[in-house]
Gaussian input, Z-matrix of N, CA and C with variables (Angstrom, degrees):
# hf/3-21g

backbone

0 1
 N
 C     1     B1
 C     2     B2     1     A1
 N     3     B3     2     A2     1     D1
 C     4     B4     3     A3     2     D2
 C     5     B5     4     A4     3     D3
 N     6     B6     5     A5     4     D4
 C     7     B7     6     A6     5     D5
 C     8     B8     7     A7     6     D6
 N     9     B9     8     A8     7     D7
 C    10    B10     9     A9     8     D8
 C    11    B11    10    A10     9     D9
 N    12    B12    11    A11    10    D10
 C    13    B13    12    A12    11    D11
 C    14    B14    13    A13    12    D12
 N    15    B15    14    A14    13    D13
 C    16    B16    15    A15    14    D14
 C    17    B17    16    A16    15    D15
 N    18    B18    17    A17    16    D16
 C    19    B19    18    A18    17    D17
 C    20    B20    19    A19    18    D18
 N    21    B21    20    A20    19    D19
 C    22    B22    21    A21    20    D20
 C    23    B23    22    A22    21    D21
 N    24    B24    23    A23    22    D22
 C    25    B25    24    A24    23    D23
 C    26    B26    25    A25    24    D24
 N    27    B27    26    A26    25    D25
 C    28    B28    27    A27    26    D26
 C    29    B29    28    A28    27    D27
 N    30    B30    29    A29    28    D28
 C    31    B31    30    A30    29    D29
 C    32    B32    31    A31    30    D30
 N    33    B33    32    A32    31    D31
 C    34    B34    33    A33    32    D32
 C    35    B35    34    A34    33    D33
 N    36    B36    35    A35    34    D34
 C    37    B37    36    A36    35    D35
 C    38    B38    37    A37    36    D36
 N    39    B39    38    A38    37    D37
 C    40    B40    39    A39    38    D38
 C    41    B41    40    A40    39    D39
 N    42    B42    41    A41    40    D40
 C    43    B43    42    A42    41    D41
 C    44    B44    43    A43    42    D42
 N    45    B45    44    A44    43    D43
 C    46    B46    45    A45    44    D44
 C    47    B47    46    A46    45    D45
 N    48    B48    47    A47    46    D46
 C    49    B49    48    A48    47    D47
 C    50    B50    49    A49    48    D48
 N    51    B51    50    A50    49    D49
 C    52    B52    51    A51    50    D50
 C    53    B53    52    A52    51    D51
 N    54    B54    53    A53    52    D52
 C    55    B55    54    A54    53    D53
 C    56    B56    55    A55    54    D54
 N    57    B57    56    A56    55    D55
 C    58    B58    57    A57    56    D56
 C    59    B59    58    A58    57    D57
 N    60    B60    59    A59    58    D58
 C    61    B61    60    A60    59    D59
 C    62    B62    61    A61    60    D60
 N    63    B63    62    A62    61    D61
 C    64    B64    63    A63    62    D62
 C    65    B65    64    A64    63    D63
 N    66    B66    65    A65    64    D64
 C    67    B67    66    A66    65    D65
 C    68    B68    67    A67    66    D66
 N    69    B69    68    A68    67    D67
 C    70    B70    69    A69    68    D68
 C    71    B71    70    A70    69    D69
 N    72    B72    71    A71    70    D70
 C    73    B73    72    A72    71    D71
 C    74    B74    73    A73    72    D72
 N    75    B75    74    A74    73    D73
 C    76    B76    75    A75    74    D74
 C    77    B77    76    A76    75    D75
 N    78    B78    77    A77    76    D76
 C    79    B79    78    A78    77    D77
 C    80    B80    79    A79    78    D78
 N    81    B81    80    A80    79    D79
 C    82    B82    81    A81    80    D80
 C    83    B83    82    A82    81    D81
 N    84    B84    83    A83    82    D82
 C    85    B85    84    A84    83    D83
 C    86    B86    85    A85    84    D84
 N    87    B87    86    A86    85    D85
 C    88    B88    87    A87    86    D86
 C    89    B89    88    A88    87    D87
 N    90    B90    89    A89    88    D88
 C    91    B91    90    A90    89    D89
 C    92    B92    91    A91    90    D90
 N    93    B93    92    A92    91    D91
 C    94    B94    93    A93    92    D92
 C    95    B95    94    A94    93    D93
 N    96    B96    95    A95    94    D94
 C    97    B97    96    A96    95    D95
 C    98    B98    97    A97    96    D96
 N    99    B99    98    A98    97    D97
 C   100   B100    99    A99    98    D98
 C   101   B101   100   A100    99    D99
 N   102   B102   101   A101   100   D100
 C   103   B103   102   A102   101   D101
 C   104   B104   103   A103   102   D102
 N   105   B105   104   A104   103   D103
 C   106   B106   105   A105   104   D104
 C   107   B107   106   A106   105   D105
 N   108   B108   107   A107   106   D106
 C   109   B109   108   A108   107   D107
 C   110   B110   109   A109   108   D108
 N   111   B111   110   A110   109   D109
 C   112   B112   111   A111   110   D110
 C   113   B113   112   A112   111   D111
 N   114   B114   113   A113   112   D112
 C   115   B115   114   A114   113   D113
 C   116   B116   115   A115   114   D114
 N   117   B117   116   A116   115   D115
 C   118   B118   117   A117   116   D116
 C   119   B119   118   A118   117   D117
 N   120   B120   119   A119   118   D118
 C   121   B121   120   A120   119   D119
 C   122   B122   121   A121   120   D120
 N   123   B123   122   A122   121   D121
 C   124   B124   123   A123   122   D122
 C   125   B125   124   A124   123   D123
 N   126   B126   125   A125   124   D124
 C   127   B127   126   A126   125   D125
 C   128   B128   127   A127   126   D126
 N   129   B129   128   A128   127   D127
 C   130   B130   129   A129   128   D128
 C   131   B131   130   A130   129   D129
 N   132   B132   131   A131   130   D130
 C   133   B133   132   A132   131   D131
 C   134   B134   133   A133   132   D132
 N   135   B135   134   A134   133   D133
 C   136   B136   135   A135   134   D134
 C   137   B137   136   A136   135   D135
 N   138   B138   137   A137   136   D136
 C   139   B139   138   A138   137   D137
 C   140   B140   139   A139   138   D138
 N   141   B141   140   A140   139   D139
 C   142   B142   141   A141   140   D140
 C   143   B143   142   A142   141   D141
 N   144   B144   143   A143   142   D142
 C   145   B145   144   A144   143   D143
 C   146   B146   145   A145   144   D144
 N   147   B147   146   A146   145   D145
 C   148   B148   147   A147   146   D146
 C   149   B149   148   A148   147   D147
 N   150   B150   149   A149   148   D148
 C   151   B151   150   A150   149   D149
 C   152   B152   151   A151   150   D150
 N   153   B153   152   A152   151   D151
 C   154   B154   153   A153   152   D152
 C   155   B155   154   A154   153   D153
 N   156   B156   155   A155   154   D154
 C   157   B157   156   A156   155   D155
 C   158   B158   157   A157   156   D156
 N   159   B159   158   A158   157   D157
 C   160   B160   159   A159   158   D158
 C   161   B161   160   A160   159   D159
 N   162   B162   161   A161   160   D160
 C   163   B163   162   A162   161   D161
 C   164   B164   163   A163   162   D162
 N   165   B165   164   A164   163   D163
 C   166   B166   165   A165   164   D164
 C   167   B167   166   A166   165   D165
 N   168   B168   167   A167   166   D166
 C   169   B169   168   A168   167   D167
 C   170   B170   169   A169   168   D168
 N   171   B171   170   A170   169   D169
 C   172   B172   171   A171   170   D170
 C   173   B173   172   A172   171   D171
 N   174   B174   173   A173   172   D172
 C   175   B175   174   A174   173   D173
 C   176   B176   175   A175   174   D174
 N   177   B177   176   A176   175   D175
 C   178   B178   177   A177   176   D176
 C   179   B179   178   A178   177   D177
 N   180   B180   179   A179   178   D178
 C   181   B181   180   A180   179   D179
 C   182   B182   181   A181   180   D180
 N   183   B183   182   A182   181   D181
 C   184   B184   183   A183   182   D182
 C   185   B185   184   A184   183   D183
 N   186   B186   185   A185   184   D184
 C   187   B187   186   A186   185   D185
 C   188   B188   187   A187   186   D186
 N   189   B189   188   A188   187   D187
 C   190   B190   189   A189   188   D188
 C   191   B191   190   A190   189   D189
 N   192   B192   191   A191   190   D190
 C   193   B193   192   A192   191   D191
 C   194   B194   193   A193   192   D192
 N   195   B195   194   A194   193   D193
 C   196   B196   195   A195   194   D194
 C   197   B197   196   A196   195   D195
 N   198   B198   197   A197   196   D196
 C   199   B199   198   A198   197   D197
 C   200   B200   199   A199   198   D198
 N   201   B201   200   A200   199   D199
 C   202   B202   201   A201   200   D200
 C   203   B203   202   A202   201   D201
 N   204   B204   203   A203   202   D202
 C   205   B205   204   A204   203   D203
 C   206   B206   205   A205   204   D204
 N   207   B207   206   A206   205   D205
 C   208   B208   207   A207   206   D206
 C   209   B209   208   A208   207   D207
 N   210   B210   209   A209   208   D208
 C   211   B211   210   A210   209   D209
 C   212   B212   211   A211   210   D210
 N   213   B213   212   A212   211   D211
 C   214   B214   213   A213   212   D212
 C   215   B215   214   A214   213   D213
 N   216   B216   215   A215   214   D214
 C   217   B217   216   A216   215   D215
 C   218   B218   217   A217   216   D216
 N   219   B219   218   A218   217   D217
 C   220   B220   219   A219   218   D218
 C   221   B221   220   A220   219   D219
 N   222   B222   221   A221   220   D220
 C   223   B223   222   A222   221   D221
 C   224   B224   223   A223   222   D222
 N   225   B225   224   A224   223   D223
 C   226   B226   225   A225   224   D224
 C   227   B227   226   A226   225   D225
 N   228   B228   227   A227   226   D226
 C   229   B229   228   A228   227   D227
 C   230   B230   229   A229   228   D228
 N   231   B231   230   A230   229   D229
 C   232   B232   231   A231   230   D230
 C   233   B233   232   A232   231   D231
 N   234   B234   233   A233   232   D232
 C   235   B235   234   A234   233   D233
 C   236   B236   235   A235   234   D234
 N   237   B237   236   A236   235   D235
 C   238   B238   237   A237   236   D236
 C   239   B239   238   A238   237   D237
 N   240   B240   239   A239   238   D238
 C   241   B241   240   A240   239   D239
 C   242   B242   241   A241   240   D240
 N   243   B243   242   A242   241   D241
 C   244   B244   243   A243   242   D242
 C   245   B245   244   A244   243   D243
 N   246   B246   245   A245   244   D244
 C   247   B247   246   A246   245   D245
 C   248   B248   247   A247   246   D246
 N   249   B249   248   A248   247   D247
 C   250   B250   249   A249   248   D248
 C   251   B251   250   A250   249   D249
 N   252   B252   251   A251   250   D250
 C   253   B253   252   A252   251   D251
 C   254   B254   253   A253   252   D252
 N   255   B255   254   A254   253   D253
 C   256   B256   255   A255   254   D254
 C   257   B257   256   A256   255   D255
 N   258   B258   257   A257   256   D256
 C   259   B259   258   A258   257   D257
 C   260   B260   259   A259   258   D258
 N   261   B261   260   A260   259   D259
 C   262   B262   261   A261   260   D260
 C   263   B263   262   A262   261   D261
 N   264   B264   263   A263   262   D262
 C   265   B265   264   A264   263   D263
 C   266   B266   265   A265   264   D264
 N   267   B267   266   A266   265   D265
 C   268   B268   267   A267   266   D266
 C   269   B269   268   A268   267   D267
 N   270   B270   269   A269   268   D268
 C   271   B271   270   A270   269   D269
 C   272   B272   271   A271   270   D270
 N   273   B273   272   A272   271   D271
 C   274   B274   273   A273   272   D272
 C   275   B275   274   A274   273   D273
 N   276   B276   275   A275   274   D274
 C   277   B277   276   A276   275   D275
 C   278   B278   277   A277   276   D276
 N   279   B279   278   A278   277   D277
 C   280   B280   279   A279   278   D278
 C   281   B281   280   A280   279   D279
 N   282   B282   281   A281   280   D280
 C   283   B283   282   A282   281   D281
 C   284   B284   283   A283   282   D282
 N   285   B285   284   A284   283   D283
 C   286   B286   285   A285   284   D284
 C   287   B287   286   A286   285   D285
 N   288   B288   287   A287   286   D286
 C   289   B289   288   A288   287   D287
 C   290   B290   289   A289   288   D288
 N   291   B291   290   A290   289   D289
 C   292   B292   291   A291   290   D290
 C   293   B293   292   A292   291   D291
 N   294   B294   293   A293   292   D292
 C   295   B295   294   A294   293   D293
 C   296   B296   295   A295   294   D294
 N   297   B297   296   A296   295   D295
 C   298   B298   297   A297   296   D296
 C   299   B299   298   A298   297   D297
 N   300   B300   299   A299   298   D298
 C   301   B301   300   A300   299   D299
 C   302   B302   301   A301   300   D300
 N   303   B303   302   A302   301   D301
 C   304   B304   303   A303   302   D302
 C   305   B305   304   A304   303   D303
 N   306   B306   305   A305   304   D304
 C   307   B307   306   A306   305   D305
 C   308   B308   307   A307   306   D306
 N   309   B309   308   A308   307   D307
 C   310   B310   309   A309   308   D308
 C   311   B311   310   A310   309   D309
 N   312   B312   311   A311   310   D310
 C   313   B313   312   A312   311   D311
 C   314   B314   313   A313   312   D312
 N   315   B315   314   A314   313   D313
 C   316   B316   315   A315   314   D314
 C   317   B317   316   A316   315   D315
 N   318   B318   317   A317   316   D316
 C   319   B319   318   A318   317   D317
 C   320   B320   319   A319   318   D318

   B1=1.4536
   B2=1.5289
   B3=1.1636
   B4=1.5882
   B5=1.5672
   B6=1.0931
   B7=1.6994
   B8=1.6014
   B9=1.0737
   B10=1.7327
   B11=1.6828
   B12=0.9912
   B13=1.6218
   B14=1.0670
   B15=1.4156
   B16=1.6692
   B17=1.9191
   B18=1.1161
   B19=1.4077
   B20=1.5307
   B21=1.2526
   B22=1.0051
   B23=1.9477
   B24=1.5793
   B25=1.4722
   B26=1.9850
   B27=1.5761
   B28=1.4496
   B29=1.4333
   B30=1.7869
   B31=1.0526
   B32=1.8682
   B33=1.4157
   B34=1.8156
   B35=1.5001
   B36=1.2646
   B37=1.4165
   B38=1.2387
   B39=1.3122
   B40=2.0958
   B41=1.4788
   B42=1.4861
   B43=1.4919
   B44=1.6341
   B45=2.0155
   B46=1.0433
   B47=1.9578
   B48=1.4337
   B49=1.7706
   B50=2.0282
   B51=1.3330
   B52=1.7301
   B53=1.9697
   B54=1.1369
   B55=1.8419
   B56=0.9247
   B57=1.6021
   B58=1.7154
   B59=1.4272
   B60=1.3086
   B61=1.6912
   B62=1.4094
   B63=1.1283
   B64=1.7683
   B65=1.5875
   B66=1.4448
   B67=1.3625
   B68=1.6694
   B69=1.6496
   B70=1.9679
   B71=2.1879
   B72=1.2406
   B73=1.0137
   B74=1.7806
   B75=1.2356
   B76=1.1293
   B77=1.8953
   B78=1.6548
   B79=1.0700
   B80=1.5153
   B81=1.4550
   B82=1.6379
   B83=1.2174
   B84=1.6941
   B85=1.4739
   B86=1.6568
   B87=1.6776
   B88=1.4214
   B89=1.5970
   B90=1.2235
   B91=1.5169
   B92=1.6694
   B93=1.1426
   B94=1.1220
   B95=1.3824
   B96=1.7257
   B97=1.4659
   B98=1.2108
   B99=1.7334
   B100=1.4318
   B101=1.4365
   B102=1.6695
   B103=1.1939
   B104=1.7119
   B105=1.0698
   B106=1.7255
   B107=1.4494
   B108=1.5680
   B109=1.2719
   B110=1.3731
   B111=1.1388
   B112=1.1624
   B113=1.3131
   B114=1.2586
   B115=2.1404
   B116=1.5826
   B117=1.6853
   B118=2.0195
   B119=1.5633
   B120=1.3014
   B121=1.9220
   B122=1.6506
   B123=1.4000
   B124=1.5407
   B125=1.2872
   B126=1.3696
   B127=1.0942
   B128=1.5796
   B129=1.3123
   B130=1.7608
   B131=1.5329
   B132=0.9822
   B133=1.8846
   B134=1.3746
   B135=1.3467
   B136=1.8308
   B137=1.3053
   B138=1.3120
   B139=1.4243
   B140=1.6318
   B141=1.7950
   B142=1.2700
   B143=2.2092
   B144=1.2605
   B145=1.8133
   B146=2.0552
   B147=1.1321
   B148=0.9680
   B149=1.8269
   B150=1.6867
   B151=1.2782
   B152=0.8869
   B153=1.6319
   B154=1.6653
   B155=1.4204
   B156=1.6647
   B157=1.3271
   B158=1.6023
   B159=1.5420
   B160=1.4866
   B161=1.3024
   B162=1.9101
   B163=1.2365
   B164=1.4525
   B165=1.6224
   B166=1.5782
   B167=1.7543
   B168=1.0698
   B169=1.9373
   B170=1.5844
   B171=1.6154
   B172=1.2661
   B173=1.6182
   B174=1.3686
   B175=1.3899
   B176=1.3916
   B177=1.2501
   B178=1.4239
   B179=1.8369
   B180=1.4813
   B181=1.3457
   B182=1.5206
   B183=1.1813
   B184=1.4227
   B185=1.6840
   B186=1.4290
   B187=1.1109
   B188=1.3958
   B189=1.3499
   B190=1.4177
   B191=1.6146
   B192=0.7257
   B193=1.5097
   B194=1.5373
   B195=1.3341
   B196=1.4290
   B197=1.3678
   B198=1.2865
   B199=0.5843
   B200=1.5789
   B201=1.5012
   B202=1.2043
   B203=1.6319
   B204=1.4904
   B205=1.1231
   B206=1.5146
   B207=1.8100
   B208=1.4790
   B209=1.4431
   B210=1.2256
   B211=1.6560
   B212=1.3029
   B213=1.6275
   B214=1.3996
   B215=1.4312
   B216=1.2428
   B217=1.5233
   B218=1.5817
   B219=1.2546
   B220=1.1988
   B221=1.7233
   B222=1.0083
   B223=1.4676
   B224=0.7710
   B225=1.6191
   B226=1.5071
   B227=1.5164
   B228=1.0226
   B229=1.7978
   B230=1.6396
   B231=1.3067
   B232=1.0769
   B233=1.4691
   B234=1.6351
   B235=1.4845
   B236=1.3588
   B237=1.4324
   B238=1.9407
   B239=1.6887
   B240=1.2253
   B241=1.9208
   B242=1.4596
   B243=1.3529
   B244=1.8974
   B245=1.8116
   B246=1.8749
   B247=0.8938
   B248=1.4710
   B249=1.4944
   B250=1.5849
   B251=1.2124
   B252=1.4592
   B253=1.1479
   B254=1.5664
   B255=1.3958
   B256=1.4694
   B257=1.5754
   B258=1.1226
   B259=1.8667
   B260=1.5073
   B261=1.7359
   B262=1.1766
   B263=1.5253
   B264=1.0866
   B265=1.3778
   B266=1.5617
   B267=1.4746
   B268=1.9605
   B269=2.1298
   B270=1.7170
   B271=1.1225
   B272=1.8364
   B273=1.3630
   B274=2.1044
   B275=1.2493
   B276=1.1466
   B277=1.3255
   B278=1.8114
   B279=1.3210
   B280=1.5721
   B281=1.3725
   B282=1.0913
   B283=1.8303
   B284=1.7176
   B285=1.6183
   B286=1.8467
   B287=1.5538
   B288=1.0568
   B289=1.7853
   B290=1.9259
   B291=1.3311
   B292=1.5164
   B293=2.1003
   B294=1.1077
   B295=2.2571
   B296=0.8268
   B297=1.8097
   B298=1.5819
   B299=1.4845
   B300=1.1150
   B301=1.8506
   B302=1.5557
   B303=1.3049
   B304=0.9692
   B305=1.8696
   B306=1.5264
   B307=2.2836
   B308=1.6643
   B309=1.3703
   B310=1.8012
   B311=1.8963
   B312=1.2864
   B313=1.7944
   B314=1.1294
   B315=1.3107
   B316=1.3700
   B317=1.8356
   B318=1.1292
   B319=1.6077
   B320=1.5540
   A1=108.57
   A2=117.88
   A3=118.78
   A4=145.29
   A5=108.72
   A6=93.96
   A7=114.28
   A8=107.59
   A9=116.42
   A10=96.64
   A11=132.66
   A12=119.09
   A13=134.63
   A14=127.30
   A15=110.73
   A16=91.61
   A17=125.69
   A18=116.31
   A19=103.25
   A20=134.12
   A21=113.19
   A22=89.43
   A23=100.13
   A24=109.70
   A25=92.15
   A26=105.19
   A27=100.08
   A28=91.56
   A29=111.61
   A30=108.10
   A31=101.59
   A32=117.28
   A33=96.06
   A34=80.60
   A35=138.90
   A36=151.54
   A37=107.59
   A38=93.49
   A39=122.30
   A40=92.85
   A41=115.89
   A42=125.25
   A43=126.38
   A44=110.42
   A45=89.59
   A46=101.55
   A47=93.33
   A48=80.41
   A49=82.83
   A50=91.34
   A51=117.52
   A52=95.47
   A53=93.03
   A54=93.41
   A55=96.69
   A56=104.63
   A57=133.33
   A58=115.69
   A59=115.29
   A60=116.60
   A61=114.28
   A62=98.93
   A63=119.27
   A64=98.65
   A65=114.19
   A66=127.31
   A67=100.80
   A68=102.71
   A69=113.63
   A70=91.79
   A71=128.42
   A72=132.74
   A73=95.97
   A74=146.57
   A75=130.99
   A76=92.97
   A77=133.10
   A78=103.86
   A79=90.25
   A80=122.91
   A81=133.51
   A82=106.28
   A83=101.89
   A84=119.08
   A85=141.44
   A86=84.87
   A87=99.72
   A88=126.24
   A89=112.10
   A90=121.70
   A91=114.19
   A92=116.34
   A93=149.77
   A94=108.67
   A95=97.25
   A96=103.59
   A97=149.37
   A98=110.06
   A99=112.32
   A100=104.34
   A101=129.46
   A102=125.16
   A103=112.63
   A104=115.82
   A105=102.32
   A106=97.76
   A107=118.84
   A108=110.36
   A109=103.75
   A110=149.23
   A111=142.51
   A112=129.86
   A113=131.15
   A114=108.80
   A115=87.09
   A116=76.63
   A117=89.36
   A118=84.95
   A119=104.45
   A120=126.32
   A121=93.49
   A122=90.53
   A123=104.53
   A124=122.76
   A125=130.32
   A126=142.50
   A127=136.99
   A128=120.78
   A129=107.61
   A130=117.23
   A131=108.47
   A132=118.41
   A133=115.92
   A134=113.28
   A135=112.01
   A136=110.76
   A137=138.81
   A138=115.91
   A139=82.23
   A140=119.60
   A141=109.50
   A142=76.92
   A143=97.42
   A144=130.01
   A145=106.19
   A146=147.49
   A147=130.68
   A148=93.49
   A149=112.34
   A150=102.95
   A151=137.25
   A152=120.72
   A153=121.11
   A154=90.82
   A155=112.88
   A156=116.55
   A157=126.14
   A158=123.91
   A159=108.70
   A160=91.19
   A161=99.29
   A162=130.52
   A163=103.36
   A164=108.81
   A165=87.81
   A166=99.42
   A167=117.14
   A168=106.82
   A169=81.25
   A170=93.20
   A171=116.04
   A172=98.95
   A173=116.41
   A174=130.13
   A175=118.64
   A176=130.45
   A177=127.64
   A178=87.70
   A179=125.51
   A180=101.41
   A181=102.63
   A182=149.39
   A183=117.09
   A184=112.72
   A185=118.40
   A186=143.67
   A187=121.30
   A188=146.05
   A189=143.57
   A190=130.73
   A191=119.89
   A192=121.11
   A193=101.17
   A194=139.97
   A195=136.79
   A196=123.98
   A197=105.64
   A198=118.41
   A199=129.45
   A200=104.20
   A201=130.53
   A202=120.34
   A203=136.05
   A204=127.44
   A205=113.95
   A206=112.97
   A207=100.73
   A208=89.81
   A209=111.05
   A210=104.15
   A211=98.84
   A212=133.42
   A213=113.83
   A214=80.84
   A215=146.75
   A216=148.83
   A217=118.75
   A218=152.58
   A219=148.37
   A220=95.57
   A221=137.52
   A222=157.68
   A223=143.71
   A224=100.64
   A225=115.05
   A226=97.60
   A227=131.39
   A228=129.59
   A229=119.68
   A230=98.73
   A231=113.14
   A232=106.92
   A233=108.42
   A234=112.58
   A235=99.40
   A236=117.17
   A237=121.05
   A238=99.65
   A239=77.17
   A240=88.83
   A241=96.98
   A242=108.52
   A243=94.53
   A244=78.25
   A245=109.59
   A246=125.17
   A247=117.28
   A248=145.70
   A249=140.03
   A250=105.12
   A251=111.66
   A252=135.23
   A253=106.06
   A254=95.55
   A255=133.06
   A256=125.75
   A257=128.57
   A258=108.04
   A259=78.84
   A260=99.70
   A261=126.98
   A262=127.94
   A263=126.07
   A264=136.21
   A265=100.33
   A266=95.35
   A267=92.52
   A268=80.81
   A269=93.56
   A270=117.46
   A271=115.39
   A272=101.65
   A273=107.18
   A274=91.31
   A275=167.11
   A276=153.38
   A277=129.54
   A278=92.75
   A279=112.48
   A280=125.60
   A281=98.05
   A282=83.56
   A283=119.65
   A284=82.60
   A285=83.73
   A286=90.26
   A287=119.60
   A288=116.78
   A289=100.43
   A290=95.49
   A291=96.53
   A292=112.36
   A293=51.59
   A294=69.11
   A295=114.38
   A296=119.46
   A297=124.03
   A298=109.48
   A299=101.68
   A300=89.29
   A301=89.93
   A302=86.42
   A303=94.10
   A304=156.29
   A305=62.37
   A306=85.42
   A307=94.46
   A308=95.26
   A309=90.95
   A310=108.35
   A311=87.80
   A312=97.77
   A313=136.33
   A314=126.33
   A315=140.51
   A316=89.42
   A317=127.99
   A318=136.81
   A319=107.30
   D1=116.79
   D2=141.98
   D3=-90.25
   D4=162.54
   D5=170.69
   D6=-156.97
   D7=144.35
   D8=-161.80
   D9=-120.46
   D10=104.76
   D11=133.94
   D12=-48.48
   D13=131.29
   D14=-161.22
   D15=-126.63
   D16=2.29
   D17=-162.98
   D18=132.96
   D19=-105.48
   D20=-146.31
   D21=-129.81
   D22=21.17
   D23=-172.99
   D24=-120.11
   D25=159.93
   D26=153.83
   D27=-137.32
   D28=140.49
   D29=-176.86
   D30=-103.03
   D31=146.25
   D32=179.34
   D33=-117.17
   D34=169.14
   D35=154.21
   D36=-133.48
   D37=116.90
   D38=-170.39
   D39=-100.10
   D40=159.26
   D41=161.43
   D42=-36.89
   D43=-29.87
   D44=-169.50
   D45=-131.20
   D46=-10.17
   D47=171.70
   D48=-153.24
   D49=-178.62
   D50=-168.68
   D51=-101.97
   D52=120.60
   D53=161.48
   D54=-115.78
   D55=150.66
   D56=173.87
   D57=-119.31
   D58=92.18
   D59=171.47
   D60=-86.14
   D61=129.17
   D62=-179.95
   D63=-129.49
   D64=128.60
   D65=175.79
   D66=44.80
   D67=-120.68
   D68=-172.39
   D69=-98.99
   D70=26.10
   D71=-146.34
   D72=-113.19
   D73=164.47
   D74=-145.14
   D75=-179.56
   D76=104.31
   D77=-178.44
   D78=-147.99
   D79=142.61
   D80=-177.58
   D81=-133.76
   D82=122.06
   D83=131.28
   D84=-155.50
   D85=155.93
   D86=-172.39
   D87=-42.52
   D88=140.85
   D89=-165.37
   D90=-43.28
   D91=-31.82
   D92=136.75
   D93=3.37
   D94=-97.51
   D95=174.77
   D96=-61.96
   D97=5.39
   D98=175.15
   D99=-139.88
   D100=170.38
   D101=-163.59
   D102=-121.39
   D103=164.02
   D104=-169.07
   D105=-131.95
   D106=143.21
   D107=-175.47
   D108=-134.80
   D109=125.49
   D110=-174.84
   D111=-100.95
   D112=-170.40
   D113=175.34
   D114=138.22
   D115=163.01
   D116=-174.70
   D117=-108.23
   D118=179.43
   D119=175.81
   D120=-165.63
   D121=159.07
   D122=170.77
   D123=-107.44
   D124=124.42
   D125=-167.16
   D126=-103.90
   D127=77.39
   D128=-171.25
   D129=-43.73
   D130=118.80
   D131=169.18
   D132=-82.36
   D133=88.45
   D134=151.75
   D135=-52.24
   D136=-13.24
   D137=-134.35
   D138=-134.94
   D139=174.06
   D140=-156.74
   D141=-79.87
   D142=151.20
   D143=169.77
   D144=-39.29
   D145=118.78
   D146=-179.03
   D147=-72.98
   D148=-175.94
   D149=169.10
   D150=-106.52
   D151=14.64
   D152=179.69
   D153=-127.85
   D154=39.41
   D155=156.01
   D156=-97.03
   D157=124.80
   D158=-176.34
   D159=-94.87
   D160=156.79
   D161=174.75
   D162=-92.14
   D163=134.24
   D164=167.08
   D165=-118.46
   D166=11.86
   D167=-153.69
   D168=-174.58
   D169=175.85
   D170=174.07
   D171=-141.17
   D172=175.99
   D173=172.15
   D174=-168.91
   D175=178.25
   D176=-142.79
   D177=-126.47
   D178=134.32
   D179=174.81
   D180=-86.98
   D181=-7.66
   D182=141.56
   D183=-109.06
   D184=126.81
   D185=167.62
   D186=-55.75
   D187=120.03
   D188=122.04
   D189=-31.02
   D190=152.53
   D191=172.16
   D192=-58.70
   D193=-55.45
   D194=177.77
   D195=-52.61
   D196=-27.35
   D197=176.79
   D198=106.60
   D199=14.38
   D200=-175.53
   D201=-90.21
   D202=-156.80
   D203=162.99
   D204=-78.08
   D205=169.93
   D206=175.66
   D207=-105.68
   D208=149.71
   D209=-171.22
   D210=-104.95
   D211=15.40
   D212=-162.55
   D213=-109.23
   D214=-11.00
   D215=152.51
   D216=-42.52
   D217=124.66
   D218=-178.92
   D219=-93.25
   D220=-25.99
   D221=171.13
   D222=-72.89
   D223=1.90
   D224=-156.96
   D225=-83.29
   D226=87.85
   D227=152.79
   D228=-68.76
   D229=169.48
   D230=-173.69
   D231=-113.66
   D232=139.02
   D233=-163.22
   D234=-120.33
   D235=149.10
   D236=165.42
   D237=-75.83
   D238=138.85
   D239=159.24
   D240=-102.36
   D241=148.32
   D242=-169.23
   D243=-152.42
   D244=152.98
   D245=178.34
   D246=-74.51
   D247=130.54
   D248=156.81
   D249=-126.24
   D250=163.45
   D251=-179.95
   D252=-113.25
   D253=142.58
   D254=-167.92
   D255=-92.06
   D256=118.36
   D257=179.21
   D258=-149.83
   D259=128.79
   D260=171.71
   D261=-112.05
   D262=112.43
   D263=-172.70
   D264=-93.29
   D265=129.76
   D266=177.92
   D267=-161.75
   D268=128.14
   D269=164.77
   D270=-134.68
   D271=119.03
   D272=157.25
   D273=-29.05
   D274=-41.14
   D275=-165.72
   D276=-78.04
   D277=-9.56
   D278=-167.68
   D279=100.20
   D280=13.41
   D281=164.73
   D282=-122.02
   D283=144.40
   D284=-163.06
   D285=-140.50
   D286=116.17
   D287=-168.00
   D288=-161.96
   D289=119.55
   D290=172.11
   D291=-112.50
   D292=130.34
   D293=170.04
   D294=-105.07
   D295=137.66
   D296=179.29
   D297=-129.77
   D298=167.13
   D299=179.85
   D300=-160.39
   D301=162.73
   D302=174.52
   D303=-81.20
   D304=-17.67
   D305=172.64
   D306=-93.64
   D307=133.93
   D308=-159.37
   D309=-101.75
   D310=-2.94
   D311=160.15
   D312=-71.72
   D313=115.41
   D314=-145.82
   D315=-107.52
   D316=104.33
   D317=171.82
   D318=-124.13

């Protein structure tokens, strides 16, 4: 069994279907009924880098048109763009919820 909080959802995944608790709210289905899509994206990190995260880039949190720093910012740091991986849950039934993580290898 696992279980993910996603916000204002908890997802548990049992052996034979997915429940979705929302508030006192209670909703299941089978693997069946929804589809999973997986894939990396790149992600700017405000926040400190987890550690089995790769960096691929850096970026400025405020941007220039060149793409350089904005210098009229005193704040302007510099951020990693770092690789994660993606798993997307989408069911005709209503559920549409993406998960990211941070180790961006999909096995």
């Amino acid at each position: 069994m696992a279980t993910f909080k996603t916000g204002r959802e908890t997802l548990v995944f049992l052996p034979d279907r997915l429940l979705i608790l929302q508030g006192l709210s209670i909703g299941a289905l089978t693997y069946e009924d929804f589809t999973v899509r997986t894939g990396i994206t790149r992600f700017i990190e405000s926040d400190v880098v987890p550690k089995d995260t790769t960096v691929v880039d850096h970026t400025w949190k405020y941007v220039n048109k060149s793409g350089g720093p904005d210098k009229r910012f005193k704040d302007n740091r510099q951020l990693p763009v770092c690789l994660y991986g993606e798993m997307e849950l989408r069911s005709p039934k209503g559920l549409h919820t993406l998960l990211m993580f941070s180790n961006a290898s999909i096995e």
